[in-house]
C-alpha positions as CSV (number, residue, x, y, z in Angstrom):
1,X,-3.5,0.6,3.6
2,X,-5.7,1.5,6.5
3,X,-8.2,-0.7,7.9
4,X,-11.0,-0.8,10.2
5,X,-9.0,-1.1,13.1
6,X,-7.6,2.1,12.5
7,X,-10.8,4.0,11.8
8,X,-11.1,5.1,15.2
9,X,-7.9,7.2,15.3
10,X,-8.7,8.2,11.5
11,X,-11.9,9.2,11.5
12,X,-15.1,7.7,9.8
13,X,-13.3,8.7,6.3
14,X,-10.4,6.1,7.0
15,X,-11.5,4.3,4.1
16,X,-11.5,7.7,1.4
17,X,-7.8,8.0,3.4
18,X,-6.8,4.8,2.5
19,X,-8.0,5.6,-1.2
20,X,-6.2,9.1,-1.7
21,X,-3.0,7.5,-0.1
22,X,-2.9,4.9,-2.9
23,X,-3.7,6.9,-5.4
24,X,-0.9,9.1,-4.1
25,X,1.3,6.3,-3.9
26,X,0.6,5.4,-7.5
27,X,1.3,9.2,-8.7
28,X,4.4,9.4,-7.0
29,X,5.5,6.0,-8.4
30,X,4.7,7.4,-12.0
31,X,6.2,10.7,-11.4
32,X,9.5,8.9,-10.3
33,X,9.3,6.5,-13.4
34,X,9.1,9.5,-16.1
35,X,11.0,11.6,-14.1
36,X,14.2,10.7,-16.2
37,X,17.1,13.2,-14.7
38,X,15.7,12.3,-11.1
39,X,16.9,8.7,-8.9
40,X,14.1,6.8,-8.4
41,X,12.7,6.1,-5.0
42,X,12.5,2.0,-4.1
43,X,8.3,1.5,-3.4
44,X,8.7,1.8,0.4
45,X,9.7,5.3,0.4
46,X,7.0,6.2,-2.4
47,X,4.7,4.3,-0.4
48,X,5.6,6.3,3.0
49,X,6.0,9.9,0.8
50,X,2.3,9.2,-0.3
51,X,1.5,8.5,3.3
52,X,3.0,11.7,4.8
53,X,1.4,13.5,2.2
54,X,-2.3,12.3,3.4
55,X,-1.5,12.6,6.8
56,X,-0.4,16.1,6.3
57,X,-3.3,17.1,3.5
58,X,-6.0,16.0,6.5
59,X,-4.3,17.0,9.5
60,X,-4.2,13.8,11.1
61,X,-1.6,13.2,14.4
62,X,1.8,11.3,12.3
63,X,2.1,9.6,15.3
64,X,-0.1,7.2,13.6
65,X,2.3,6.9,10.4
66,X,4.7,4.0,11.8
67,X,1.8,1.9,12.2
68,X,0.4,2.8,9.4
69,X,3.3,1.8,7.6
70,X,3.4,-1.9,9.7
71,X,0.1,-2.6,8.7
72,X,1.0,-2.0,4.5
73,X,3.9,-4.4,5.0
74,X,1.6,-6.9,6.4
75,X,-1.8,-7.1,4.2
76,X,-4.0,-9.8,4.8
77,X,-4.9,-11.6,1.7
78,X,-8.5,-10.5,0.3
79,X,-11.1,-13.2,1.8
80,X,-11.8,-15.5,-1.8
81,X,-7.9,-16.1,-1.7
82,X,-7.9,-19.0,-0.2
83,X,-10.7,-20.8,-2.1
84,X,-9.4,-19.7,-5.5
85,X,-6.0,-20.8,-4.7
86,X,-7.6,-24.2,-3.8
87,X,-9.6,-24.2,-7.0
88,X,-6.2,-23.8,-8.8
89,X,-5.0,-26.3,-6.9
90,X,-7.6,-28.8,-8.0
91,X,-7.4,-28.1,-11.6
92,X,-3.4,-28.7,-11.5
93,X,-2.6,-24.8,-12.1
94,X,1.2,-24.0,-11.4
95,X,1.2,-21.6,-9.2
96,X,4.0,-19.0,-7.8
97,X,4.0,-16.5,-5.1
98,X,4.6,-12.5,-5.8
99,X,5.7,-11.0,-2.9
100,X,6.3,-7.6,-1.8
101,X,9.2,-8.1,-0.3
102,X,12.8,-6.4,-0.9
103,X,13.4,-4.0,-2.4
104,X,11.1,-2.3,-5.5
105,X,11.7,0.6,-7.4
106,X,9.3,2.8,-8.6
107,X,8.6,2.0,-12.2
C-alpha cells in the first residue's frame, strides 16, 4: 500500500488512499470468489483493479500506479516483527514463512 514516501505525489490523504484501495482490493477479491459463472482474477490483478479504481475515483496522475504496484510487492515487515519472531525463537516455536509470492487467486 502507499507509504510516506509517496505522500508527496498523493496528497496529505495518502494514508485514507491506501485504506479505500484495500478495502477495494478486499471487495473485488469477494466479488470474484462468489461470483460463481465469472474466472477468477489471481490477487495481483485484483490488487492492481482496486488500485486503478482509487486512482481514478480521486483523480490522481496513473503515472504513479507502477510504483505503486512495486512498493505492494515489496512491504516492509511491521516494526515488532523482528522481536516477536525472536521471542518465538526463544521459546522453541516452529516457525514457517507465508509469502506473497506466485500466483493467488482471489478466494
Amino acid at each position: 500500500m502507499p507509504r510516506a514516501r509517496h505522500a508527496k505525489r498523493l496528497g496529505s490523504n495518502w494514508q485514507a488512499l491506501a485504506a479505500e484501495w484495500r478495502i477495494k482490493q478486499l471487495e473485488y477479491s469477494w466479488i470474484d470468489n462468489m461470483t460463481v459463472h465469472r474466472a477468477r482474477r489471481d490477487f495481483a490483478a485484483c490488487t492492481a483493479h482496486a488500485l486503478d479504481y482509487v486512482l481514478a475515483r480521486h483523480s490522481i496522475d496513473g503515472r504513479i500506479r507502477s510504483e505503486l504496484l512495486t512498493t505492494y510487492e515489496r512491504l516492509d515487515a511491521y516494526a515488532e516483527v523482528p522481536n516477536m519472531l525472536a521471542t518465538l525463537r526463544r521459546h522453541r516455536f516452529r516457525l514457517a514463512i507465508l509469502s506473497r509470492m506466485g500466483r493467488r487467486r482471489c478466494f
